[in-house]
C-alpha positions in Angstrom: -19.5 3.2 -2.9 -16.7 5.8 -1.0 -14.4 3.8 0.5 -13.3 4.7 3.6 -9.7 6.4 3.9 -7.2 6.5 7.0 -4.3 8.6 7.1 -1.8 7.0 8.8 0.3 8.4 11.5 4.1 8.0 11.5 6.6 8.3 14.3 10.1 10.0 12.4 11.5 6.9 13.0 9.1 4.8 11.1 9.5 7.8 8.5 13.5 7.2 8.5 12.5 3.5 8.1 10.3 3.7 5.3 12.7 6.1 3.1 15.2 3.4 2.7 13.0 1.5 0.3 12.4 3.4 -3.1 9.7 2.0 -5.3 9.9 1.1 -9.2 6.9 2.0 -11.7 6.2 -0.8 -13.7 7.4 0.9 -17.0 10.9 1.4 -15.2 10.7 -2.4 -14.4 9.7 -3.5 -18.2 12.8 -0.9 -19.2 14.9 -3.1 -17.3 13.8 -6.3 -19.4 11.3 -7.4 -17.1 10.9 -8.8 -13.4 14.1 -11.0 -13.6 16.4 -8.7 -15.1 15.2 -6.1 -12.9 16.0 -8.0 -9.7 19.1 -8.8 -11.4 20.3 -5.0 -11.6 19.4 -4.2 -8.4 21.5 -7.1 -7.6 18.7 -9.3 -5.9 18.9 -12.7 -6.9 14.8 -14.3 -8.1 15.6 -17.6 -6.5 16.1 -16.1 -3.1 13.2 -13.8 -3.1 10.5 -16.8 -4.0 12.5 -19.1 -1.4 11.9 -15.9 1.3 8.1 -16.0 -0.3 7.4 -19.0 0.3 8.1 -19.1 3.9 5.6 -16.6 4.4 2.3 -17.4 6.5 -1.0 -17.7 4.1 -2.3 -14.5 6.1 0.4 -12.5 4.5 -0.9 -12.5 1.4 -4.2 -10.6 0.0 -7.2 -12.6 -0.3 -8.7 -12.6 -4.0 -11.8 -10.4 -2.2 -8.9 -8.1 -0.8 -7.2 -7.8 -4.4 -10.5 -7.5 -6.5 -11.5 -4.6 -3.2 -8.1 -3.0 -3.7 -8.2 -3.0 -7.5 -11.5 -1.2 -7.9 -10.9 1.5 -5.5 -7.6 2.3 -7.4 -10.2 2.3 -10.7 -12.5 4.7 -8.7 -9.7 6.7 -7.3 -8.5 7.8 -10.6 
């Protein structure tokens, strides 16, 4: 089954948005000790980020079918 791809289209500004968050690989997040003590270098405190979470609507979230969709095209991708 191909899955169907999109390219998205940016505006520069949603560009110059999106290149103020830089993304971790997981091995750079286990270096660190873990989730916690990741957050904790990076100065982000875990209580505050499940508080901010947890205030989120259901529909922000994935569905199981969304993750188990998402996981095995990222299997077939590679």
């Amino acid at each position: 089954m191909q899955a169907n791809k999109k390219k998205m289209k940016t505006s520069g500004a949603e560009e110059k948005e999106l290149l103020k968050f830089k993304s971790y690989s997981v091995d750079e997040i286990m270096a660190a000790g873990g989730t916690t003590a990741f957050a904790n270098k990076l100065g982000k405190n875990p209580e505050n980020i499940i508080k901010r979470l947890e205030k989120l609507p259901k529909e922000a979230f994935l569905t199981e079918e969304e993750v188990e969709t998402g996981l095995r095209m990222l299997k077939e991708s590679k």
